[in-house]
GUMIMAR-903103 format. One record per residue (C-alpha): residue number from 1; residue in three letters; x, y negated, z. Coordinates in steps of 0.2 Angstrom, whole numbers. Example, Ala and Ser with C-alpha at 12.3 -4.5 7.8 and 13.67 -1.06 7.14 Angstrom:
// GUMIMAR-903103
resi,resn,X,Y,Z
1,Ala,62,22,39;
2,Ser,68,5,36;
END
This chain:
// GUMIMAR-903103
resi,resn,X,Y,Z
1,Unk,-43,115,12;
2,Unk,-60,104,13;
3,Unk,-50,89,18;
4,Unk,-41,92,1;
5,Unk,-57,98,-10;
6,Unk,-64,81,-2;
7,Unk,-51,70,-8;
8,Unk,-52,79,-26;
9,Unk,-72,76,-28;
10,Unk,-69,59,-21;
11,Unk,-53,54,-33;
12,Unk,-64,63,-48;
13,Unk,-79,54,-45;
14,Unk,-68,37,-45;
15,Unk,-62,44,-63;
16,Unk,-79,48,-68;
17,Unk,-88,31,-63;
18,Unk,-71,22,-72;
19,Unk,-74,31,-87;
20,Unk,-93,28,-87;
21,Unk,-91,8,-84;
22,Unk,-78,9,-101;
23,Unk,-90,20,-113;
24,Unk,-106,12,-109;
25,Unk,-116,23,-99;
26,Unk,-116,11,-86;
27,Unk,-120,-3,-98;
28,Unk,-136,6,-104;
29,Unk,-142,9,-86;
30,Unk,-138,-13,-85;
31,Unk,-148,-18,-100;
32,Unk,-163,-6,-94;
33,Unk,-168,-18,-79;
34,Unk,-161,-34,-88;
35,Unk,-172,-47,-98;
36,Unk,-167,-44,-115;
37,Unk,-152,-54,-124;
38,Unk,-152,-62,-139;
39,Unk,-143,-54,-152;
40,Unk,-125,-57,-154;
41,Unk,-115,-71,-162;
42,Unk,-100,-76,-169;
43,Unk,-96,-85,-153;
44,Unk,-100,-73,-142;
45,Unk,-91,-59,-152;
46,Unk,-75,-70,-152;
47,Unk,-77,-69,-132;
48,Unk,-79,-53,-131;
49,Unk,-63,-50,-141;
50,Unk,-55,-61,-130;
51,Unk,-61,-51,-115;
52,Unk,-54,-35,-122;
53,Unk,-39,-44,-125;
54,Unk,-38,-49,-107;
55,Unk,-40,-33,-101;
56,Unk,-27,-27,-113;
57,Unk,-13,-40,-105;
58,Unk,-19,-33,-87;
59,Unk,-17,-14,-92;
60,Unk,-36,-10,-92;
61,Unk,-38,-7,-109;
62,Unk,-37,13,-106;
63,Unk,-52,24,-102;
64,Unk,-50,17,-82;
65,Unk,-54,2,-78;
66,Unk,-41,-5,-66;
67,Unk,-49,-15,-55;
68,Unk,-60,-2,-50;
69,Unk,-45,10,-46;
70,Unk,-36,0,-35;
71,Unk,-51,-5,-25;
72,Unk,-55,13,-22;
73,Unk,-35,18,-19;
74,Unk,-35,0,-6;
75,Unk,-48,8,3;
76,Unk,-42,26,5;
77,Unk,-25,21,9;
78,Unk,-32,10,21;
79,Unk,-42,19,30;
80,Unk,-28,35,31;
81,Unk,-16,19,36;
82,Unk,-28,15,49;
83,Unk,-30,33,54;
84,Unk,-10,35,56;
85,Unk,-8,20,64;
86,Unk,-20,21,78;
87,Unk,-20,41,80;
88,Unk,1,44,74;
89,Unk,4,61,84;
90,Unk,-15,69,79;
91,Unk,-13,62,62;
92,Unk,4,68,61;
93,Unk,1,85,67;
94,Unk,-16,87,53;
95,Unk,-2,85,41;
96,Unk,7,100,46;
97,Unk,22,93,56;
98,Unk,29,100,71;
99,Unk,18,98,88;
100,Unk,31,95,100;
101,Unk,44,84,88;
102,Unk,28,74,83;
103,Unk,25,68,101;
104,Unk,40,63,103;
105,Unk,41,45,109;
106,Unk,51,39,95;
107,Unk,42,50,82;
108,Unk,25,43,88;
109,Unk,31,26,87;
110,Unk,37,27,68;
111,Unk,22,36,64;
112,Unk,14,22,71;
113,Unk,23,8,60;
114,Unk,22,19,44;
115,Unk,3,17,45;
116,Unk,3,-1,49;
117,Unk,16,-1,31;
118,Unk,2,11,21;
119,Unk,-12,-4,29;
120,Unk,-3,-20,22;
121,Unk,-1,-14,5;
122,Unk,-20,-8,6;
123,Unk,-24,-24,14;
124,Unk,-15,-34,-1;
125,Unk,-23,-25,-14;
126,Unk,-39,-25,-7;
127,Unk,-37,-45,-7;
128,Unk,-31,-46,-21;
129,Unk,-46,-37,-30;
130,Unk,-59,-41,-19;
131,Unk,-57,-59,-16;
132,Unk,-61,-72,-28;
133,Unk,-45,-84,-34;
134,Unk,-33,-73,-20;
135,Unk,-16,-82,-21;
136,Unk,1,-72,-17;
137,Unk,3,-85,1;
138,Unk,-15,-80,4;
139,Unk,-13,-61,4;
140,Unk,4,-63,12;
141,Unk,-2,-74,27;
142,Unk,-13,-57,28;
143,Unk,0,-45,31;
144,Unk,9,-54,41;
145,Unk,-5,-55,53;
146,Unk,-6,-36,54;
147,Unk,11,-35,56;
148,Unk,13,-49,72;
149,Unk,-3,-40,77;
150,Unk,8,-21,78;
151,Unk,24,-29,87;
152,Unk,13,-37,99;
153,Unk,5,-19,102;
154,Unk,23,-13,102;
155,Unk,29,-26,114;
156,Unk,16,-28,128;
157,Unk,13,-8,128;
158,Unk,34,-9,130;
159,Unk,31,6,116;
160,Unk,48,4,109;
161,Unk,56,3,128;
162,Unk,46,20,131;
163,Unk,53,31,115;
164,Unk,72,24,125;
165,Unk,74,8,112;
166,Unk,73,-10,116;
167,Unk,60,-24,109;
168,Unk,75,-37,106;
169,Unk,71,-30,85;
170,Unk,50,-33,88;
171,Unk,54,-49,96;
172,Unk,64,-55,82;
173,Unk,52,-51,70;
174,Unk,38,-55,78;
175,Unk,49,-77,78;
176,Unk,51,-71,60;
177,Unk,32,-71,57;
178,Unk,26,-86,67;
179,Unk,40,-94,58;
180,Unk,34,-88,40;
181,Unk,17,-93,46;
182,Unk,19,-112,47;
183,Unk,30,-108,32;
184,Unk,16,-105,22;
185,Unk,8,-120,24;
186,Unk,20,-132,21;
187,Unk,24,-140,3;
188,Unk,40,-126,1;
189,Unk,28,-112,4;
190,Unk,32,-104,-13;
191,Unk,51,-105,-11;
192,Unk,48,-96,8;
193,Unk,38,-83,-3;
194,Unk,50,-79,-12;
195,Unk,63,-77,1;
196,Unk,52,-67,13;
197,Unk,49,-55,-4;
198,Unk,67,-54,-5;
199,Unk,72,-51,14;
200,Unk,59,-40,14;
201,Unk,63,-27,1;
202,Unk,80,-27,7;
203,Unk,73,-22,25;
204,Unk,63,-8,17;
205,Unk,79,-2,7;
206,Unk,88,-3,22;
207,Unk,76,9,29;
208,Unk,74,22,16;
209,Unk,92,22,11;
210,Unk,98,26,30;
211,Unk,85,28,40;
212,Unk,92,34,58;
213,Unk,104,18,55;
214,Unk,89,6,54;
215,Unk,79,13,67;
216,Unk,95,10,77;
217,Unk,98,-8,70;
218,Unk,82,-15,73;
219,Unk,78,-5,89;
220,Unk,90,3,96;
221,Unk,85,21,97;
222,Unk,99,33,95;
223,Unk,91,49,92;
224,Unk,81,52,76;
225,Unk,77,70,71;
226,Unk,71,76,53;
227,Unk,54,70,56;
228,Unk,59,54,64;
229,Unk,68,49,49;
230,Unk,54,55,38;
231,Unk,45,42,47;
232,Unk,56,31,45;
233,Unk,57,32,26;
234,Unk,38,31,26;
235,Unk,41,15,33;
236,Unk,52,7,23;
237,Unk,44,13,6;
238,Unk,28,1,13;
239,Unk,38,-12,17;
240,Unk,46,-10,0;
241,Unk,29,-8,-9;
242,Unk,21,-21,-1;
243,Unk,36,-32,-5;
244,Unk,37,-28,-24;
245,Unk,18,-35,-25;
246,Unk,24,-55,-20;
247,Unk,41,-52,-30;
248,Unk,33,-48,-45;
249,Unk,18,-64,-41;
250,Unk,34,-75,-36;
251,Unk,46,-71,-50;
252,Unk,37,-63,-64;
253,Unk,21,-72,-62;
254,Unk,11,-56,-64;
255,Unk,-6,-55,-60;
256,Unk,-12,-48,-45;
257,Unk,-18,-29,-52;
258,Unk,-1,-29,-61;
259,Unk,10,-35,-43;
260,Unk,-2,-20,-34;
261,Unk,2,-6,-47;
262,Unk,22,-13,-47;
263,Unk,21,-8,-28;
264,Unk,13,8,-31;
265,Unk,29,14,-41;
266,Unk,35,13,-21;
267,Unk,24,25,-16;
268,Unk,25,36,-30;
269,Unk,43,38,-29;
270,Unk,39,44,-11;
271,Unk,30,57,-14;
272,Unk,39,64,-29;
273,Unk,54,63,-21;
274,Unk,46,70,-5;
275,Unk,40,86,-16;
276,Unk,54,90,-28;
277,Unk,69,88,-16;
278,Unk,61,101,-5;
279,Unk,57,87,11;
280,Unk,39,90,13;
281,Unk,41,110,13;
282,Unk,56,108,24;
283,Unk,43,99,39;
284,Unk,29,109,35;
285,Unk,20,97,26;
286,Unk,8,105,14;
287,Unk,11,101,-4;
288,Unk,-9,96,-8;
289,Unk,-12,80,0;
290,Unk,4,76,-5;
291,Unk,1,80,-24;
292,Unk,-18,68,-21;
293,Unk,-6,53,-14;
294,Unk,3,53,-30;
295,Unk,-11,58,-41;
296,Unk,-19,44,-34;
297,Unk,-3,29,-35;
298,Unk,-1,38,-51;
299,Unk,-17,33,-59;
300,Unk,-15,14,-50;
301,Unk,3,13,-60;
302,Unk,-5,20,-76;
303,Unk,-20,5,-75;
304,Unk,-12,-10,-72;
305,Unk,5,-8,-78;
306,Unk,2,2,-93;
END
């Protein structure tokens, strides 16, 4: 309950600090330790129009401002990603699933890989919004750092060998990523992104469509209980969420805020579809957190695409 109550203040304070920075209180509290500006032309009117217009084209012409509400979402997703990643059968156990079938081997190790899927989307938003002139090779080369750094966790702990798989997938993939590495530095680095994009949302739809069947494609494990597939699921929306971002730079030419709230609509078909077929209760997973997960993709979407 005050893990929940926290998340609430926190995600209505983002809210209230958004709405602030649109109405103006924000911009009072500027001009009061500013020198005074001279008073406003023609020119600087028609930029000012033009800024609104600019914002209207990158969905921030609501109450909340978008940029604001994917840095906070980058960072909270990043850090629970983290969390997840680093701490899978505590982290997993907070959320109200089973003990004994969260330290499960296998279990642990998708739990493991779902938090490094909720770190690269956090990751590639965060770059996107923090980072001045981010490029879509820029922000992939990222995640694919964090996911060679994750296989060569998996591979020299034999993690995958331990939950009775074999490493023959991580190895793979981890050739993919060197490979995709030098890829994008070369002059054809926009035609490899756009292939990776591709390869990779099929990979993630692999996953969510028939989990048990890609845990045993990629690593061999034959036994996948409810909360193993859960996991697994987890796993492949990220990889699809974090895919959709470079699609829509590679093929649509959206903007960054827009490619981050078009991977959100991953997430947030997660979680609804987690709560209304009846999933979440089935585990034991408490429908609150859940509800802020998608309040929070929910008001991402709502920014940047709308």
């Amino acid at each position: 309950t005050t893990m929940l109550w926290t998340r609430c203040i926190i995600f209505l304070s983002i809210l209230s600090f958004s709405a602030a920075a649109r109405f103006g209180s924000s911009g009072r509290l500027f001009a009061a330790v500013t020198p005074r500006r001279a008073p406003v032309t023609a020119t600087a009117l028609a930029k000012s129009r033009s800024t609104d217009d600019i914002l209207k084209l990158r969905g921030g012409a609501g109450p909340l401002d978008p940029s604001i509400v994917v840095k906070t979402a980058s960072v909270i997703a990043g850090i629970q990603g983290l969390v997840l990643q680093f701490a899978p059968v505590d982290t997993s156990i907070s959320y109200g699933l089973d003990e004994e079938g969260s330290r499960k081997p296998m279990n642990a190790l998708a739990a493991a890989y779902y938090g490094t899927a909720i770190v690269t989307w956090a990751a590639t938003a965060a770059y996107l919004c923090f980072v001045d002139n981010a490029t879509a090779k820029g922000a992939f080369t990222l995640i694919l750092c964090i996911w060679m750094y994750e296989n060569l966790r998996n591979m020299l702990g034999k993690t995958t060998e331990k939950a009775g798989g074999s490493s023959d997938g991580v190895k793979t993939f981890l050739l993919i990523e060197l490979l995709s590495l030098y890829g994008m530095t070369q002059t054809y680095s926009d035609t490899v992104l756009k292939i990776l994009g591709v390869f990779f949302s099929l990979s993630g739809l692999h996953y969510i469509l028939d989990p048990a069947g890609a845990s045993k494609f990629y690593n061999k494990l034959e036994e996948c209980d409810d909360i193993g597939k859960s996991q697994m699921q987890g796993i492949g929306f990220g990889i699809l969420a974090q895919s959709l971002v470079f699609v829509a730079m590679s093929f649509l030419d959206y903007d960054g805020l827009r490619a981050v709230g078009l991977g959100s609509v991953s997430w947030f078909i997660l979680h609804v579809y987690g709560i209304v077929s009846g999933k979440y209760d089935k585990l034991g997973i408490p429908r609150n957190p859940m509800l802020f997960w998608l309040a929070l993709h929910a008001a991402v979407i709502y920014t940047t695409l709308f």
